[in-house]
MDAnalysis code that builds the backbone (N, CA, C; Angstrom):
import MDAnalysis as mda
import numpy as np

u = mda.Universe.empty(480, n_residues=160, atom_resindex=np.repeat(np.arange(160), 3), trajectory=True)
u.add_TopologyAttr("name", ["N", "CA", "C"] * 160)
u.add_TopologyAttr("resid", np.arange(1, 161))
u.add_TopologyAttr("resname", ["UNK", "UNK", "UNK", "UNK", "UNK", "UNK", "UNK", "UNK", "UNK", "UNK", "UNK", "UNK", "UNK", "UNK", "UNK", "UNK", "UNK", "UNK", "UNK", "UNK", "UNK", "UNK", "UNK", "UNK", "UNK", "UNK", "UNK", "UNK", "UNK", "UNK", "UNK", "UNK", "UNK", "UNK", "UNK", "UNK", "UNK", "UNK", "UNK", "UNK", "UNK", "UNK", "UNK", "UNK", "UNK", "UNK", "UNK", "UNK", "UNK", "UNK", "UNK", "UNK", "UNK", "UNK", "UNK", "UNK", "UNK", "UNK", "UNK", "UNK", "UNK", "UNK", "UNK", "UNK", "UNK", "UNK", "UNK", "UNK", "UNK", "UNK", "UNK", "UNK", "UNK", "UNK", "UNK", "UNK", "UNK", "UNK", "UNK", "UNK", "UNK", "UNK", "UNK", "UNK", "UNK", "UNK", "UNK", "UNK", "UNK", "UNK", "UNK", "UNK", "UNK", "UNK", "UNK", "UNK", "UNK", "UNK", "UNK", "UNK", "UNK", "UNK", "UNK", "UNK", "UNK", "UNK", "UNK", "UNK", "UNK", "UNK", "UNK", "UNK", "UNK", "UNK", "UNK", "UNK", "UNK", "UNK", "UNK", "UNK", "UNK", "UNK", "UNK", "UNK", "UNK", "UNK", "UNK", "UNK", "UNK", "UNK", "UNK", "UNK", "UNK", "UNK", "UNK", "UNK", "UNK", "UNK", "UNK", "UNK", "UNK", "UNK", "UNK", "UNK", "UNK", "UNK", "UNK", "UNK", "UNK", "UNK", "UNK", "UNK", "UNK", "UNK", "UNK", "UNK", "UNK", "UNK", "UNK", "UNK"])
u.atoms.positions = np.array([
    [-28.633, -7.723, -80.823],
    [-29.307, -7.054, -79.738],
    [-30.813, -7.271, -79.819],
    [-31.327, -7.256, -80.730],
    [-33.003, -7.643, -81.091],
    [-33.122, -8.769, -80.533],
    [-32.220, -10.117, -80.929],
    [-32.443, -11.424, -80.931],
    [-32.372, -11.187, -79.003],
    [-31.783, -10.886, -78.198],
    [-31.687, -10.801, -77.199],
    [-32.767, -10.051, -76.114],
    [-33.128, -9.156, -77.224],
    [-34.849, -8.274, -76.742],
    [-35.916, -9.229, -76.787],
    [-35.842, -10.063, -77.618],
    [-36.833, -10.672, -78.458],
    [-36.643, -11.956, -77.158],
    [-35.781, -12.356, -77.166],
    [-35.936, -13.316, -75.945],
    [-36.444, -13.166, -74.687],
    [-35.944, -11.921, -74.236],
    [-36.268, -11.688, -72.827],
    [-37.921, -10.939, -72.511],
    [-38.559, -10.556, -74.142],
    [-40.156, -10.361, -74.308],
    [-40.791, -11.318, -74.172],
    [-39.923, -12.725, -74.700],
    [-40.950, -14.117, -74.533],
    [-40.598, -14.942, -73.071],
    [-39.898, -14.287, -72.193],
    [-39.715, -14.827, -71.247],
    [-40.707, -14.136, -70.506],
    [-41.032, -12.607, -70.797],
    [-41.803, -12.091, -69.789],
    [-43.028, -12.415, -69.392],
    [-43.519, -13.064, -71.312],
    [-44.650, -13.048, -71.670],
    [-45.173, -14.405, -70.622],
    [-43.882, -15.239, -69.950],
    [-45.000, -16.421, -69.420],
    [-45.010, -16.222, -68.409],
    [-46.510, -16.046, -68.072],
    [-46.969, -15.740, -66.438],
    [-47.358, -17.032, -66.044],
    [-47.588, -17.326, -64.764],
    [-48.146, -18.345, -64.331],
    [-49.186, -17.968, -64.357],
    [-49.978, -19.355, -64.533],
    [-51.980, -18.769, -63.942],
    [-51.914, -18.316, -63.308],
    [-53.198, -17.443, -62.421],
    [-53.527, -16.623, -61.144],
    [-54.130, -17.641, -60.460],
    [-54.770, -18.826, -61.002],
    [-54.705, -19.548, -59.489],
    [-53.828, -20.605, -58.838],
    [-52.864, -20.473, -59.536],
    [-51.919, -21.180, -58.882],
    [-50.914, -20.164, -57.154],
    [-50.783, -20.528, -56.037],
    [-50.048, -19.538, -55.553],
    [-48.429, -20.397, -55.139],
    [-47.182, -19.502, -55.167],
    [-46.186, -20.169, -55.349],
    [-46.453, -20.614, -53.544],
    [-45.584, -22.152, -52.929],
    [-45.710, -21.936, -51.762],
    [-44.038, -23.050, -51.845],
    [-43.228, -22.810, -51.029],
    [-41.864, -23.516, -50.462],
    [-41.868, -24.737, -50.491],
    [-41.126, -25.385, -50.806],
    [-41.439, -26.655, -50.559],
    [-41.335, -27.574, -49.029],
    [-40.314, -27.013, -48.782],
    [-39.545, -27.257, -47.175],
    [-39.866, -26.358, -46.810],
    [-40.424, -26.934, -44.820],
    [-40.360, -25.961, -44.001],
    [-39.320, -25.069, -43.299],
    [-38.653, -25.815, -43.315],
    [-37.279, -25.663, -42.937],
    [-36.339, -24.561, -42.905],
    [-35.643, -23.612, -42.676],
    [-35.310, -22.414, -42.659],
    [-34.346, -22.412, -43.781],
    [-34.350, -21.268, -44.857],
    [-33.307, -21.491, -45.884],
    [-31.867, -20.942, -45.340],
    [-31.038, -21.889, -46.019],
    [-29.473, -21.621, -45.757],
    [-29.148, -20.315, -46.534],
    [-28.531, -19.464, -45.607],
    [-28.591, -17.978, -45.730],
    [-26.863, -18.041, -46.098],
    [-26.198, -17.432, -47.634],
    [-25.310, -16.771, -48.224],
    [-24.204, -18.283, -47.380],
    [-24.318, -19.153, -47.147],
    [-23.980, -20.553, -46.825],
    [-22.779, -20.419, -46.057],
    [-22.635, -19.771, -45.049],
    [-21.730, -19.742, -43.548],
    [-22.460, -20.306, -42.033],
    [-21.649, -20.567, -41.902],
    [-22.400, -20.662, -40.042],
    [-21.887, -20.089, -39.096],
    [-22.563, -19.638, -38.041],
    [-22.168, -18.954, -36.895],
    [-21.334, -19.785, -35.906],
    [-20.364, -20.170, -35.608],
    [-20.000, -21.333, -33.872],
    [-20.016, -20.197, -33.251],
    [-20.257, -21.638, -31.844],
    [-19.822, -20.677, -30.778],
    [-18.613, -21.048, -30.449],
    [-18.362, -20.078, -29.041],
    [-17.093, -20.261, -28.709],
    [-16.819, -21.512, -28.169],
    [-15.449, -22.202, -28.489],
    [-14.596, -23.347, -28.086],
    [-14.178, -23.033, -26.696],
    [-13.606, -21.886, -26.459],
    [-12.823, -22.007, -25.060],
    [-13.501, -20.987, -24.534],
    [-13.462, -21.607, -22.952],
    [-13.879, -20.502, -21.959],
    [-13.284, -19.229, -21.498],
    [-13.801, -18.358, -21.653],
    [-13.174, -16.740, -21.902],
    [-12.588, -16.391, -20.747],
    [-11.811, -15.926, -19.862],
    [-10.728, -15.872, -19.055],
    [-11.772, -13.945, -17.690],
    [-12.439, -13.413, -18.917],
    [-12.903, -12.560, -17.625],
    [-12.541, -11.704, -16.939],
    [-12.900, -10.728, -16.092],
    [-11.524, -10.127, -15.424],
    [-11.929, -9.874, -13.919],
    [-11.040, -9.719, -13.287],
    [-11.039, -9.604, -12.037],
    [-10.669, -8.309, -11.584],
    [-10.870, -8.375, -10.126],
    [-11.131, -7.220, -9.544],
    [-9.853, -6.792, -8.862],
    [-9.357, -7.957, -8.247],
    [-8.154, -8.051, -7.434],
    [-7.106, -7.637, -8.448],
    [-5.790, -8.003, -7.702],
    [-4.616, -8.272, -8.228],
    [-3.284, -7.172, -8.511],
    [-3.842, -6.290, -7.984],
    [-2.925, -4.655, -7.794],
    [-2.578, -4.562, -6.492],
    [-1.665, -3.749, -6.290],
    [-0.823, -3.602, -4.999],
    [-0.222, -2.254, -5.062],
    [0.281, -1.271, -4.026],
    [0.438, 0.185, -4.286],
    [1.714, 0.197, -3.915],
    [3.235, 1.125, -3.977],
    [3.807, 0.933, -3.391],
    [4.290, 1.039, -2.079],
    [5.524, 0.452, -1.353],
    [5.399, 0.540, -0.391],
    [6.191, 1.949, 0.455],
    [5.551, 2.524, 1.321],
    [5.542, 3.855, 1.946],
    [6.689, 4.301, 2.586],
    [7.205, 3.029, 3.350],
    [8.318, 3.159, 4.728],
    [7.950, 3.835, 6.019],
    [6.769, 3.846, 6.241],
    [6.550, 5.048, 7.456],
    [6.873, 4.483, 8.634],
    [6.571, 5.530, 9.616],
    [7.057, 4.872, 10.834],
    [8.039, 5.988, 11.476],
    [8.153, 5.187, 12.883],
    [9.827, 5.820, 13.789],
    [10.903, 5.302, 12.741],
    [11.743, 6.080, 12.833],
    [13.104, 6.272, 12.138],
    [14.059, 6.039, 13.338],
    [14.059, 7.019, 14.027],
    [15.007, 7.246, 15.394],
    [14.224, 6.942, 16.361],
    [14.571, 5.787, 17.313],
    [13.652, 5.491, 18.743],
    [14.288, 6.861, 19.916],
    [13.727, 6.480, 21.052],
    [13.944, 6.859, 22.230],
    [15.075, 6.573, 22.558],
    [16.013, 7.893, 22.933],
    [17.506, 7.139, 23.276],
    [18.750, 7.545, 22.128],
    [18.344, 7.628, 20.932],
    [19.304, 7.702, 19.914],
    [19.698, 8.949, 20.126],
    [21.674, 8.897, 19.240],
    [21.809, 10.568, 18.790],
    [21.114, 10.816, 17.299],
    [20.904, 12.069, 17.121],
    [20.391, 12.221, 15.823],
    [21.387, 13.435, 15.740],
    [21.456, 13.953, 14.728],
    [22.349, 15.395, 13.771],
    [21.040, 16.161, 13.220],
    [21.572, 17.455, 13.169],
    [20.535, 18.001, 12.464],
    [20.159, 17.509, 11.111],
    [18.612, 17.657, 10.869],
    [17.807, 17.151, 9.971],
    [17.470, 15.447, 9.111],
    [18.071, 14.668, 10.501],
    [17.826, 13.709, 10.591],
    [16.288, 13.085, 10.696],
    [15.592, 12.381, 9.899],
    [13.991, 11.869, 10.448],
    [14.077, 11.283, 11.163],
    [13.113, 11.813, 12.215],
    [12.403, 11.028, 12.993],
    [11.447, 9.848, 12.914],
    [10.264, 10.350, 12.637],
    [9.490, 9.307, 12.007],
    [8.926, 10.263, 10.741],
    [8.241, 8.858, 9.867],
    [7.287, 9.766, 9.319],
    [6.043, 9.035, 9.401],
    [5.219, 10.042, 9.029],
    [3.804, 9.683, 9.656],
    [2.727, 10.108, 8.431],
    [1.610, 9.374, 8.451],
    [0.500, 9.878, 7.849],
    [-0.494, 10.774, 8.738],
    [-0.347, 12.268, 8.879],
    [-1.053, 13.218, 9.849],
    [-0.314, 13.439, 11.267],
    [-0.755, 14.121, 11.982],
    [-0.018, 14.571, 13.011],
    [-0.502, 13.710, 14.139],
    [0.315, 11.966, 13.944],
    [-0.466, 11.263, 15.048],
    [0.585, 11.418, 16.709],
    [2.066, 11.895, 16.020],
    [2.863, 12.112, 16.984],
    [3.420, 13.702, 16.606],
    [3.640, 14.647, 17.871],
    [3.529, 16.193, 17.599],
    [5.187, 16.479, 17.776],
    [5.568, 17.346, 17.222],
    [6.875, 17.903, 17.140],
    [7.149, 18.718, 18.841],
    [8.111, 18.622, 19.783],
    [8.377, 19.405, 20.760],
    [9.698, 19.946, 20.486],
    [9.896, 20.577, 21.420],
    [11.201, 21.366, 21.534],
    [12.498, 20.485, 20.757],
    [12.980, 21.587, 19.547],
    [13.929, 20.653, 19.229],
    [13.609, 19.711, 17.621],
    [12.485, 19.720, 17.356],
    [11.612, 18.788, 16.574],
    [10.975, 19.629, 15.343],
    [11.381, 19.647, 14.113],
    [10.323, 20.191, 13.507],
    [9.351, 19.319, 12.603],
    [8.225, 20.077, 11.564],
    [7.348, 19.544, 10.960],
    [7.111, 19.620, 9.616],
    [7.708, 18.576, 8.701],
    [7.755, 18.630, 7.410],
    [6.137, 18.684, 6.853],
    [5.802, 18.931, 5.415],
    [4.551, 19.014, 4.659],
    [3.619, 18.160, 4.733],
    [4.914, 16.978, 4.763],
    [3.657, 15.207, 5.115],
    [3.887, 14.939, 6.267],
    [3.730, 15.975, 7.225],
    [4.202, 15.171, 8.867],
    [4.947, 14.765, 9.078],
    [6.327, 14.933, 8.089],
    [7.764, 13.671, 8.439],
    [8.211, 15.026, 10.177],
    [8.649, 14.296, 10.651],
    [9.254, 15.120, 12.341],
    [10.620, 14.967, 11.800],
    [11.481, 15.777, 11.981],
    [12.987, 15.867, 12.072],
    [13.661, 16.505, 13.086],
    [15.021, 16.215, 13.086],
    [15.620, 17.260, 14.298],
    [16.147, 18.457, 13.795],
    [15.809, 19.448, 14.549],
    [16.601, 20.616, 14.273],
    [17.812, 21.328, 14.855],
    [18.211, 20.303, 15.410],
    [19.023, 20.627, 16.569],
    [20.409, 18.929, 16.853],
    [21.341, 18.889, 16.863],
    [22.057, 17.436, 17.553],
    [21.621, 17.413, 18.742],
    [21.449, 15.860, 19.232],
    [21.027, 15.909, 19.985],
    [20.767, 14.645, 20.561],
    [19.684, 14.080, 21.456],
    [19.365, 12.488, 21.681],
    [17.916, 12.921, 21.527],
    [17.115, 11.459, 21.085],
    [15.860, 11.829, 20.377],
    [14.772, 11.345, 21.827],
    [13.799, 11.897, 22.806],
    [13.213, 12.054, 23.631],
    [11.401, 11.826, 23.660],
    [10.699, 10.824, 23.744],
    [9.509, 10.391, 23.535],
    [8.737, 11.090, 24.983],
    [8.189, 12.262, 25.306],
    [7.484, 12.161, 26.316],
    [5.851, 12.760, 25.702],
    [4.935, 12.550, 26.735],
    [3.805, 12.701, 26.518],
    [3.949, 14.742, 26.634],
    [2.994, 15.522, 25.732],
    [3.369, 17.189, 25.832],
    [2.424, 17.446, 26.934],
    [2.296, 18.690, 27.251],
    [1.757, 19.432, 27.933],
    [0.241, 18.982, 27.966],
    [-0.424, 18.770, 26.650],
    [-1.772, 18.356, 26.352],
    [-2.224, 16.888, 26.555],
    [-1.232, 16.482, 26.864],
    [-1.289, 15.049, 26.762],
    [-1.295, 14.064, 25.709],
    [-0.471, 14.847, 24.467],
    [-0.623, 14.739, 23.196],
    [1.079, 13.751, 23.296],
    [0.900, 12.624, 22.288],
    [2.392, 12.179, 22.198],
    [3.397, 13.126, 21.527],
    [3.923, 13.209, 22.045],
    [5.033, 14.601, 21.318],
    [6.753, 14.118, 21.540],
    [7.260, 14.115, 20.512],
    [8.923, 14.100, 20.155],
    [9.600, 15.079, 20.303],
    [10.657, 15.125, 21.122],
    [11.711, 16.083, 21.526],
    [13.167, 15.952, 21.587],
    [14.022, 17.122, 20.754],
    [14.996, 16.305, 20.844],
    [16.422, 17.523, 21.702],
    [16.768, 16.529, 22.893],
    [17.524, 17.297, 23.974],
    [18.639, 16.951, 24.053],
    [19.902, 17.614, 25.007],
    [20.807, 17.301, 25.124],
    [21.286, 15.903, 25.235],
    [22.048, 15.516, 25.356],
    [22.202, 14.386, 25.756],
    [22.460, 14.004, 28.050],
    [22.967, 15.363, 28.344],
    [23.333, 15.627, 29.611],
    [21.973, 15.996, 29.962],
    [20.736, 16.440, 29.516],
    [19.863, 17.144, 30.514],
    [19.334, 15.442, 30.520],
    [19.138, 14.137, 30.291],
    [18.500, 13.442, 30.354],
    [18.472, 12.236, 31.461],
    [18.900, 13.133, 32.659],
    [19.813, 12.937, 34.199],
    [18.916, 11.576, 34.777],
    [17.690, 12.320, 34.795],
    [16.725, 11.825, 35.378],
    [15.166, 12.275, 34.949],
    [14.319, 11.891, 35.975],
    [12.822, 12.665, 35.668],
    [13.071, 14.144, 36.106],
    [12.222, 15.001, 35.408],
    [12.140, 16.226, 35.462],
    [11.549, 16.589, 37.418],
    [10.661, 15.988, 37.702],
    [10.048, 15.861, 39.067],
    [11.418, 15.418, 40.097],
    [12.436, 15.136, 39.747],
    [13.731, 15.115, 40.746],
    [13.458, 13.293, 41.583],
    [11.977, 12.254, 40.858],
    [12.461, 11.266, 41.370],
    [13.235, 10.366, 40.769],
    [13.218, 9.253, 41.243],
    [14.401, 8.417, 40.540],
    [13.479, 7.690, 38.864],
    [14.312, 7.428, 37.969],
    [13.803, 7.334, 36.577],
    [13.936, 5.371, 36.672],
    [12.693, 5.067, 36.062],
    [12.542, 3.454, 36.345],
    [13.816, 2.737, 35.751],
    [14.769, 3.211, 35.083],
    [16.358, 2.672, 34.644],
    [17.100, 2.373, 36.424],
    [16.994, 4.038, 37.051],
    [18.003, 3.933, 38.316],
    [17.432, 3.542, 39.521],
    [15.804, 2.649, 39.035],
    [15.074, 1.663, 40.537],
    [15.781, 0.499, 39.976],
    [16.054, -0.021, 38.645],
    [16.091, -1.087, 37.939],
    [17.141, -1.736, 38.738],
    [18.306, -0.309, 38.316],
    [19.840, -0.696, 38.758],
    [19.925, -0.689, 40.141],
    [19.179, -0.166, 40.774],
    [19.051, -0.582, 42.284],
    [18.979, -1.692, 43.204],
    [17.742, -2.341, 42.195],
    [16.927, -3.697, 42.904],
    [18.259, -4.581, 41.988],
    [18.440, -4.556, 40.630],
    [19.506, -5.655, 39.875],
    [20.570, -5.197, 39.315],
    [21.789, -6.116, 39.927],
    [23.053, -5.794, 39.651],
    [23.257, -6.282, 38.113],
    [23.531, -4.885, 37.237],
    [24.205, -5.356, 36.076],
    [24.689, -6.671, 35.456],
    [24.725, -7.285, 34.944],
    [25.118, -8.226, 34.262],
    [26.784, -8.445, 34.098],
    [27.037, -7.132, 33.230],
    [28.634, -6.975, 33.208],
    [29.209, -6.971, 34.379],
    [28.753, -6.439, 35.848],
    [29.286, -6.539, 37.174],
    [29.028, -7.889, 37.446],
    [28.169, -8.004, 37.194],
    [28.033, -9.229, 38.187],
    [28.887, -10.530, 37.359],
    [29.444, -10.591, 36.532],
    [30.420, -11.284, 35.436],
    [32.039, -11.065, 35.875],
    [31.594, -9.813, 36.294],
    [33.340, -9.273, 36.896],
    [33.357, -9.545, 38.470],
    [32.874, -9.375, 39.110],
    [32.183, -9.965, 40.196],
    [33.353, -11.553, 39.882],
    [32.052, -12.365, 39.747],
    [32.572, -13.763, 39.735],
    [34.104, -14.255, 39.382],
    [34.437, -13.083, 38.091],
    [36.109, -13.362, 37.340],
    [36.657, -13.158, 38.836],
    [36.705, -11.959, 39.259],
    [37.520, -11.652, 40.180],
    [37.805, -12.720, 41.086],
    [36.340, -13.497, 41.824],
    [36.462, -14.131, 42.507],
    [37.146, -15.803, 42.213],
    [36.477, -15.930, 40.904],
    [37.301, -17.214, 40.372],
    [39.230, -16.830, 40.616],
    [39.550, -15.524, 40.658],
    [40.502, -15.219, 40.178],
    [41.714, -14.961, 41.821],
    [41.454, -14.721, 42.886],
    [42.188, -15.226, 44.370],
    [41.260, -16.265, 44.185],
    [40.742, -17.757, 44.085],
    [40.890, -19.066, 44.272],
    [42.233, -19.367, 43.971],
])
């Protein structure tokens, strides 16, 4: 242990002169704990904004103008009250319209002039309420049916 004191006293003991000052030899930047940094090889992929989709709703008429419906059948459903429940019609939480009643399902404009769904007999739907003729019984007026006019011709093909 001495011999080892004794060494590291004569190591201390050599100073350099004071006018010597130490200076680097290279300018050059020293190689630091000897790794290197890369960069990246491949181009990084990023993200986008797009590419989601929500599901899909089904909204809409259910039952047109004309149909039978049963009770609690939908009508349409709707986002808000863009078409109003009438006689016959009620109004679910999300605006779905249903029938409350059997019946045939009835598109007229309401009292307000609001589009409104109604759902009526099938017999009260005679004609217009005003007692004139309904644009179906000018139709059949001015043009003969199709199916007649088919039976029509059989017949006649039929004394040749």
């Amino acid at each position: 242990m001495t011999s080892l004191m004794s060494g590291l006293s004569a190591r201390a003991a050599v100073v350099a002169p004071a006018s010597r000052v130490a200076m680097p030899q290279s300018t050059s930047a020293p190689v630091r704990f000897g790794f290197s940094v890369e960069a990246a090889h491949k181009k990084g992929t990023g993200s986008t904004k797009n590419g989601r989709d929500s599901n899909p709703k089904y909204l809409g008429v259910k039952k047109y103008g004309g149909e039978q419906v049963v009770t609690g059948n939908i009508i349409i459903r709707q986002r808000g009250n863009t078409v109003h429940a009438g006689p016959g019609v009620g109004t679910g939480k999300d605006y779905t319209l249903f029938a409350l009643r059997d019946g045939e399902v009835l598109f007229k404009p309401g009292a307000d002039g609001k589009k409104t769904v109604r759902v009526v007999d099938p017999v009260q739907r005679g004609g217009r309420e005003d007692g004139k003729p309904s644009r179906r019984d000018k139709r059949r007026e001015l043009y003969t049916p199709r199916a007649e006019q088919r039976a029509a011709a059989e017949a006649a093909a039929a004394t040749r």
